[in-house]
C-alpha positions in Angstrom: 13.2 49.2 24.5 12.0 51.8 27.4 10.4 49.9 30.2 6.8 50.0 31.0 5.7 51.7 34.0 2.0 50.6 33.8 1.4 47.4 31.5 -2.1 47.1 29.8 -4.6 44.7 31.3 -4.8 41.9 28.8 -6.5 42.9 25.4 -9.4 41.4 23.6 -8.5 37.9 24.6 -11.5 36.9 26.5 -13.1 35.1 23.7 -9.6 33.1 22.6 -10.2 32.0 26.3 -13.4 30.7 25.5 -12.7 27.9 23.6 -15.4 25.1 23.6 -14.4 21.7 24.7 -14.7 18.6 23.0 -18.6 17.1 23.0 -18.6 13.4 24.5 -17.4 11.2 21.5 -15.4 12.7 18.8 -16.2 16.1 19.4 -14.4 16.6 21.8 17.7 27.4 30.7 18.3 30.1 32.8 22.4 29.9 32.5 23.8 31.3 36.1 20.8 33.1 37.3 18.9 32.3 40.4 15.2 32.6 40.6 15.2 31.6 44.7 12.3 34.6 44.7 9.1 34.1 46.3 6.3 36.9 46.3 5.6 38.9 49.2 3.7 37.7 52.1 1.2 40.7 51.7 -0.1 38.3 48.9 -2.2 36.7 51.7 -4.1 33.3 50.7 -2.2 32.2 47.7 0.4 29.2 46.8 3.4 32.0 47.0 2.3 33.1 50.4 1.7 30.3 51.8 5.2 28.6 50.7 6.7 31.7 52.6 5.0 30.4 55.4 6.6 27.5 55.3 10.0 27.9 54.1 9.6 26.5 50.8 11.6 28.2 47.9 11.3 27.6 44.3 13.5 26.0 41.7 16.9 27.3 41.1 17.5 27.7 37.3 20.0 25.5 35.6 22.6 25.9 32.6 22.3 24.8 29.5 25.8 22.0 30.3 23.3 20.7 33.3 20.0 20.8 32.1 20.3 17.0 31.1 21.5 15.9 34.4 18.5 17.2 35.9 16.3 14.4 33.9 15.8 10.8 34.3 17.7 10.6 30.9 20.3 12.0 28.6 18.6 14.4 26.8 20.0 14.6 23.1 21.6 17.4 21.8 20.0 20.5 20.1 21.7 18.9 16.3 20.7 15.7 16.8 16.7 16.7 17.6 16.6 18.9 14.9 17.7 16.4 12.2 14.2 14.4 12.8 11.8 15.7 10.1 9.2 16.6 13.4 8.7 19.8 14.6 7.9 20.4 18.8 6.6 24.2 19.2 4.8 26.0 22.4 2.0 28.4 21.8 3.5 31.8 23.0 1.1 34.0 24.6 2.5 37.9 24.3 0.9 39.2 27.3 2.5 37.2 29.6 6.5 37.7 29.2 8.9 36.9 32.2 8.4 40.1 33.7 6.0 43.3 32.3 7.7 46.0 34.6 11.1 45.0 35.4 10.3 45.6 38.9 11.7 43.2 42.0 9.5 39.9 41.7 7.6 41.0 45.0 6.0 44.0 44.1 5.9 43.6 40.3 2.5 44.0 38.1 2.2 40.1 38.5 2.4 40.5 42.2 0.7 43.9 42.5 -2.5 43.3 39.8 -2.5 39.4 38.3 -2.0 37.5 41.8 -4.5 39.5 44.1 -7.8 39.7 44.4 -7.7 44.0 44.3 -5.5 43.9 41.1 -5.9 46.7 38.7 -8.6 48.4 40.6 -10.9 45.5 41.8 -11.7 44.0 38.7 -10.9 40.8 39.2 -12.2 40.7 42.8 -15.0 38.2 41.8 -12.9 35.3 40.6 -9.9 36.6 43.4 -7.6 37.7 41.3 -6.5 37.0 37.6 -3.7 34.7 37.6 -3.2 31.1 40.2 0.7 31.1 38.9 3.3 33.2 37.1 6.6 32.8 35.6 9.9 31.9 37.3 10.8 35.1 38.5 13.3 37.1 36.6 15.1 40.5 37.1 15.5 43.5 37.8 18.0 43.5 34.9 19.7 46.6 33.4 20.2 46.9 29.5 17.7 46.2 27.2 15.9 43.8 29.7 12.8 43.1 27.7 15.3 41.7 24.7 17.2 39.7 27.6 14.3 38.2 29.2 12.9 36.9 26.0 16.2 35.7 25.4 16.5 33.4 28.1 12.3 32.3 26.8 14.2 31.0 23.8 17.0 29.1 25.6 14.6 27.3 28.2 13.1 25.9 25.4 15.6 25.5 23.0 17.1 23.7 25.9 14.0 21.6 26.6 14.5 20.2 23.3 12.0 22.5 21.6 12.4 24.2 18.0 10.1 26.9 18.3 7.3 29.1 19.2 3.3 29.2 17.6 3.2 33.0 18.4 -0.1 34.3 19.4 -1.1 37.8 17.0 -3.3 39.0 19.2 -3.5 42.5 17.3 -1.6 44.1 14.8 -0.6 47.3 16.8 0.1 48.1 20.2 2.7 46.5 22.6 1.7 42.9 22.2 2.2 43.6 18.3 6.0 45.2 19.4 6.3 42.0 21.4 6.2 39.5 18.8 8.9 41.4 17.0 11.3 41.4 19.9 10.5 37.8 20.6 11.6 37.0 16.4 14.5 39.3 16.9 15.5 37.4 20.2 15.3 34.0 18.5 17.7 35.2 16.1 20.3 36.4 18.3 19.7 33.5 20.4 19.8 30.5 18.4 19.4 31.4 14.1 17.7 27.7 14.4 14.9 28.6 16.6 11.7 29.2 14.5 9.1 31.5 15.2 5.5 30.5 13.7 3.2 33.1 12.9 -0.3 32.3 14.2 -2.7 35.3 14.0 -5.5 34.8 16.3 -8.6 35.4 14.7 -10.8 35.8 17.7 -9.6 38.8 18.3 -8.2 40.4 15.1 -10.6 42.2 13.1 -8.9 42.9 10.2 -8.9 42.8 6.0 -6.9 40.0 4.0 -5.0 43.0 3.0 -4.4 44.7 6.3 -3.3 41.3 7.3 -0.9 40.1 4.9 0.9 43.7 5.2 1.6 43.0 8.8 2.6 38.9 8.2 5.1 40.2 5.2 6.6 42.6 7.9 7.1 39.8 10.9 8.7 37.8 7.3 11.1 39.8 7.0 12.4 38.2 10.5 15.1 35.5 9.9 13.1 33.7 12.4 10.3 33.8 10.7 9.2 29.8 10.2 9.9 29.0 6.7 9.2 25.4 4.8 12.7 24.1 2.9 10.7 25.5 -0.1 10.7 29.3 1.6 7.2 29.3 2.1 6.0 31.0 5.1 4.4 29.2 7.9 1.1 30.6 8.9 -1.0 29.1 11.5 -4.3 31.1 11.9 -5.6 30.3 15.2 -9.5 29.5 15.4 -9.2 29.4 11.1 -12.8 28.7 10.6 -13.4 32.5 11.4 -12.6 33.0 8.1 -14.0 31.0 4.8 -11.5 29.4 2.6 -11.3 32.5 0.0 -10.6 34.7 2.6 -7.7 33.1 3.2 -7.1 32.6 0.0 -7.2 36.6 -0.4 -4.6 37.1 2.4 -2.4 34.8 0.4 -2.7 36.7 -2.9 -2.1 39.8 -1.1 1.1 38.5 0.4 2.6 36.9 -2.8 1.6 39.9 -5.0 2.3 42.5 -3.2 5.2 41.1 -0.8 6.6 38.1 -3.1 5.8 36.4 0.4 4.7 32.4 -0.6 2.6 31.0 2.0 2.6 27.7 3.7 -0.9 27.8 5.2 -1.9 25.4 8.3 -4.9 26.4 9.7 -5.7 25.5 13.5 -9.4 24.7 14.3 -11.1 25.1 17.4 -13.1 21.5 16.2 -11.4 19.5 13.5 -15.2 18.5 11.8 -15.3 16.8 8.5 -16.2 20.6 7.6 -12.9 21.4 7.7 -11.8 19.4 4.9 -13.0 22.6 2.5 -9.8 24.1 3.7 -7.4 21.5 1.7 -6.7 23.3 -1.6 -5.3 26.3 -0.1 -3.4 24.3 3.3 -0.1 22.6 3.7 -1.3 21.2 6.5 -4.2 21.3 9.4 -4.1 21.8 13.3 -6.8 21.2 16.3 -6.8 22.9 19.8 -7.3 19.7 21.3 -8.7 18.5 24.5 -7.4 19.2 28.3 -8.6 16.5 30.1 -7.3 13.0 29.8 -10.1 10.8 28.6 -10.7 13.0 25.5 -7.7 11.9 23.9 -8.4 9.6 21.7 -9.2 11.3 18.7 -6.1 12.4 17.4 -5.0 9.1 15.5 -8.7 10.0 13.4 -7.7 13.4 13.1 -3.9 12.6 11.9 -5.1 10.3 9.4 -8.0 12.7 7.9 -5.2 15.2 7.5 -2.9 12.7 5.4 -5.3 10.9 3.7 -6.0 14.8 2.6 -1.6 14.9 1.8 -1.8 17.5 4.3 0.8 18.0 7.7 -0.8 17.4 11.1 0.1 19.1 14.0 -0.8 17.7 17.2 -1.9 19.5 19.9 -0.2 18.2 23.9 -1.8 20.2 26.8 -1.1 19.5 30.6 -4.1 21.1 32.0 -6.5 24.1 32.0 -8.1 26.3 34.4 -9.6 29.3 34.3 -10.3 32.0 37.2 -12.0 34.2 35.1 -14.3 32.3 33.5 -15.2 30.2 36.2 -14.3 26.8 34.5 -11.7 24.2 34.8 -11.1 20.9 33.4 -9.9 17.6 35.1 -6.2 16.9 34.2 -5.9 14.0 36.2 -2.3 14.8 38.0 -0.4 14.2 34.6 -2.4 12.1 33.0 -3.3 14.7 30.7 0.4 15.3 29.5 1.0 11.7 29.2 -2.0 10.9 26.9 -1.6 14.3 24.6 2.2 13.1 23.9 1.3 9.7 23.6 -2.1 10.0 20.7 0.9 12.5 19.4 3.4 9.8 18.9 0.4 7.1 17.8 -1.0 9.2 15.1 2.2 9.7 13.6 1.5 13.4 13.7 4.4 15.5 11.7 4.5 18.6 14.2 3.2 18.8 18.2 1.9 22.3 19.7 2.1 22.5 23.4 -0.5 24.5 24.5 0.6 26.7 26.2 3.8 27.8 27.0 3.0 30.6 28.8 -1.1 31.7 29.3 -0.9 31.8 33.1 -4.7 33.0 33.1 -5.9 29.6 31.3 -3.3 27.4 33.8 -2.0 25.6 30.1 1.2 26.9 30.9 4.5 24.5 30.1 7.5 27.5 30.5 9.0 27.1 34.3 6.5 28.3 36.5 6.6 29.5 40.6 4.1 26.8 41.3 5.6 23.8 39.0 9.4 24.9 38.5 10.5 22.9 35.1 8.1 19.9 36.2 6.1 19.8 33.2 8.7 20.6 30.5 11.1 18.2 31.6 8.5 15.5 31.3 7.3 17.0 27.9 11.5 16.3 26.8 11.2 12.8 27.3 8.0 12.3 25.4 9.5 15.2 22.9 12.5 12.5 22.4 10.5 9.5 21.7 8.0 11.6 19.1 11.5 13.0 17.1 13.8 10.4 17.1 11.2 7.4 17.4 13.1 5.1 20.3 12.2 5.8 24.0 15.1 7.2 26.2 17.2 4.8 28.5 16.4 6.0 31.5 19.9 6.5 33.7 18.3 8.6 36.9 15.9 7.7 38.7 13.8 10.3 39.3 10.1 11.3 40.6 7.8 13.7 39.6 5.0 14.6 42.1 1.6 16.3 41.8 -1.3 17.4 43.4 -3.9 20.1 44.0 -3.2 22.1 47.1 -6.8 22.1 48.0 -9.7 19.6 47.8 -11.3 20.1 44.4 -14.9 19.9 45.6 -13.5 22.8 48.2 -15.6 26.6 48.3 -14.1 29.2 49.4 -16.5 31.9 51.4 -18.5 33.9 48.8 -17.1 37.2 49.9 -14.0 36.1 49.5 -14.4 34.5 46.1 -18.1 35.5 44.6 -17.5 33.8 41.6 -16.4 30.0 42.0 -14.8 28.0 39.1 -17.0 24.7 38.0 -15.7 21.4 35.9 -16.7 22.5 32.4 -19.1 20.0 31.0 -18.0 17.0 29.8 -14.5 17.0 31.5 -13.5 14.3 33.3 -15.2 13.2 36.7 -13.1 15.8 39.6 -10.4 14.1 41.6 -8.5 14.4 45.0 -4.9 12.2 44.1 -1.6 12.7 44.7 0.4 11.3 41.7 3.6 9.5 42.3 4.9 9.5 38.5 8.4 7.5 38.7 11.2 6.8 36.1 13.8 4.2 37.6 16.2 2.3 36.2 15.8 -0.5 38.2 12.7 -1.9 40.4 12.7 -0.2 43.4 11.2 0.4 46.6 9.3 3.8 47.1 8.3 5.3 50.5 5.4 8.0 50.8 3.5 10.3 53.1 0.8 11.9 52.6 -0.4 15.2 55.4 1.4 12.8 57.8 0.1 9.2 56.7 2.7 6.7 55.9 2.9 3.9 52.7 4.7 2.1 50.6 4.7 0.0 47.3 7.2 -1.7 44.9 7.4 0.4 41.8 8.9 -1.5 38.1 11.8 -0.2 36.2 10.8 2.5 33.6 7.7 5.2 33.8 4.7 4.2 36.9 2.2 6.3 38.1 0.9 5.6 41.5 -2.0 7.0 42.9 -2.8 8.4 46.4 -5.2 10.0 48.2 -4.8 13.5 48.3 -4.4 14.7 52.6 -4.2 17.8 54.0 -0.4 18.7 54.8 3.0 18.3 52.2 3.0 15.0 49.9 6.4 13.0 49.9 8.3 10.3 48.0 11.6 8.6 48.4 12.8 6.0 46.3 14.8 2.9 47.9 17.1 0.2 46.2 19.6 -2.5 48.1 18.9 -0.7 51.2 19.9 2.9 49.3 17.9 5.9 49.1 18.4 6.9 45.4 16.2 9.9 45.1 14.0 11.8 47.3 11.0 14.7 46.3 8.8 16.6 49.3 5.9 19.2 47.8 6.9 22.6 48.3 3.2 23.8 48.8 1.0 22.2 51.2 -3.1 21.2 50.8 -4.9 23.4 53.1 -8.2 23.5 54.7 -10.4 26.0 54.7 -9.2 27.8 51.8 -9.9 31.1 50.6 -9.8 31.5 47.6 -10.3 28.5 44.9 -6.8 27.4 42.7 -7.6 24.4 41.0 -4.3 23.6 39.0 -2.1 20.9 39.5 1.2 21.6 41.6 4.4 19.8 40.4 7.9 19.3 41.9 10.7 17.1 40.5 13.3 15.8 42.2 15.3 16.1 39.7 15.8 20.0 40.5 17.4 21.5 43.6 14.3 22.2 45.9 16.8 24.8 47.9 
């Protein structure tokens, strides 16, 4: 495919990005290529910029052989995952691919129009640019290097212990459209076991049941095309209750009788209300958007058993975080407390499929995929919780390793209003703001862990297994180092510090694993 000299600014997607959160109470690997690439230091005032500043570098990219070692445990093999009757996808966002131009990482569209405040002609000077984060860096490549690039999308997750992608139709036309089929025909090349679920998104498609089921039956076609043992086709309408039940039941008709395309319908809510249970006769199973902020967790067992109680699948949804520039709102993730108690109501409701969401929508901060700001933090904790949900025992930790996070700015921080007009607010009903570092430790052993915070010293004994400690959150770089019989047995140091003033506002958590080179 020809490259793309000018990629579009992202389509009809600002409603998808404003999904409501839950009401209090119910409602609620890259094999031999290094991605040592930081953005150019004309990107004054963000993370990149100021880790050139300092020295730091990101992650380098590991192989498939050493993506294990990299983890505080063995990681099962692809066969062995895939014989659990579970399912782990990522939500794939289209307009956000490893690289839209091809370009060197420092002066690609990312760099040039996403990650600056004067991107794409000034529009999104009032929130200071688009995008806090981006991909790993990847490229220049010569070939086909969109095909290539989604390629190596398929193998960092297949890797991660993943079986597929929930693929975002954000239209049925145009290069995101094209996208999708590149990213099914990748799959296939890739790995023929990696499953591509369709999920048209229906706050942004405005479409017939017949113009619809035309363009499902071609992305069918696909042998990555998710299929039930029974050759149904998956489809997972995003925001379902767009639609009444006999519309969808139209689009199904239309794809069996003209196509001979059965359908294996599980629609994804935006709120899974007792309303929803008029979509049983024509669903296999039933999906939520879920929560992004720790304390709003504790639905999903409820949700879970309405769905089978109905004989219908459930697929849970596990989010890390969520913040949006753009819109001005973000929610309290709690370092990873979020991550840890999305996987855990996954495992406790028994769900029979997870969704991360996201793998890659860098302008809601959801993202999972390896990231400039968080390397592989995030997905390598989502393996060991992804292990535990598919083959129902918790890995034996055999490394110990640390996973730290933080904010690299106070969150009750502003920056000046000509720099940043429009600031981003805790959406309502998120979880009280916090300034913590987060020391999350796997250890095979009790051990001894030594920290620093912007210069202040501490320690405290740490148990064998999973711990998170707690610090307060300093101006400066955030440190751990873990200590056993007078042994230091693994070491992490943030790559990005917490800065006062700031200029612009980035309200994500930053991770860094010691489990990774930090090169």
């Amino acid at each position: 495919m020809a490259p793309i000299p000018t990629p579009p600014a992202l389509p009809g997607r600002r409603t998808r990005a404003a999904r409501p959160h839950r009401a209090p109470g119910r409602r609620r690997l890259l094999p031999g290529l290094v991605l040592g690439v930081l953005l150019a230091g004309s990107l004054a005032g963000i993370g990149a910029a100021a880790a050139l500043r300092d020295g730091a570098t990101a992650e380098r990219a590991t192989t498939a052989e050493q993506y294990s070692t990299a983890l505080p445990f063995d990681l099962p093999d692809t066969r062995t995952l895939r014989a659990s009757g579970k399912l782990v996808f990522a939500h794939y966002f289209t307009p956000y691919p490893l690289s839209l131009d091809n370009r060197p990482p420092r002066d690609d569209y990312y760099s040039r129009n996403y990650l600056t405040a004067n991107g794409e002609k000034g529009k999104h000077r009032a929130y200071a640019g688009l995008l806090r984060d981006r991909p790993l860096p990847a490229g220049p490549e010569t070939g086909d290097w969109e095909l290539a690039h989604l390629r190596q999308e398929v193998r960092t997750a297949r890797d991660a212990g993943l079986d597929g992608f929930t693929v975002d139709l954000l239209s049925l036309s145009g290069r995101n459209w094209e996208r999708v089929g590149l990213l099914m025909r990748a799959a296939a090349e890739e790995d023929p076991g990696f499953r591509v679920q369709l999920m048209p998104d229906m706050t942004s498609l405005d479409t017939t049941p017949a113009a619809l089921a035309d363009s499902l039956a071609q992305l069918a076609r696909h042998p990555s095309a998710h299929r039930l043992a029974d050759g149904r086709l998956v489809v997972s309408p995003f925001k379902a209750e767009e639609k009444d039940p006999a519309w969808w039941r139209l689009t199904m008709d239309e794809l069996r009788s003209r196509h001979s395309v059965r359908t294996a319908l599980v629609p994804l809510f935006l709120d899974f209300t007792p309303d929803r249970e008029r979509y049983a006769s024509i669903s296999h199973g039933f999906s939520d958007w879920g929560s992004r902020t720790y304390h709003r967790q504790s639905g999903a067992t409820a949700d879970a058993d309405r769905a089978h109680r109905l004989g219908k699948i459930w697929m849970q949804p596990v989010s890390v975080q969520d913040a949006r520039p753009n819109q001005g709102i973000y929610d309290e993730a709690g370092n990873t407390e979020t991550l840890r108690a999305s996987w855990g109501a996954a495992i406790a409701s028994n769900a029979d499929w997870v969704q991360l969401t996201t793998w890659n929508d860098y302008s809601e901060g959801t993202h999972f995929a390896p990231s400039l700001h968080n390397g592989y933090a995030y997905l390598d904790l989502s393996s060991y919780y992804l292990t535990r949900f598919k083959t129902g025992a918790w890995p034996k930790i055999v490394r110990d390793t640390v996973y730290l996070t933080s904010r690299v700015q106070f969150a009750g921080d502003r920056p000046p209003a000509a720099a940043q007009p429009k600031v981003i607010e805790p959406r309502e009903g998120t979880a009280p703001p916090r300034d913590t570092v987060e020391v999350l430790s796997f250890l095979t052993a009790p051990a001894r862990v030594r920290t620093g915070t912007g210069g202040t010293q501490g320690a405290y004994q740490a148990p064998a297994g999973v711990h998170a400690q707690l610090l307060p959150l300093r101006t400066g770089h955030s440190e751990a180092t873990v200590e056993r019989a007078g042994r230091i047995t693994t070491t992490v140091t943030s790559r990005y510090p917490v800065r006062r003033p700031i200029d612009r506002q980035d309200l994500q958590y930053y991770a860094v694993t010691s489990g990774r080179s930090q090169r």
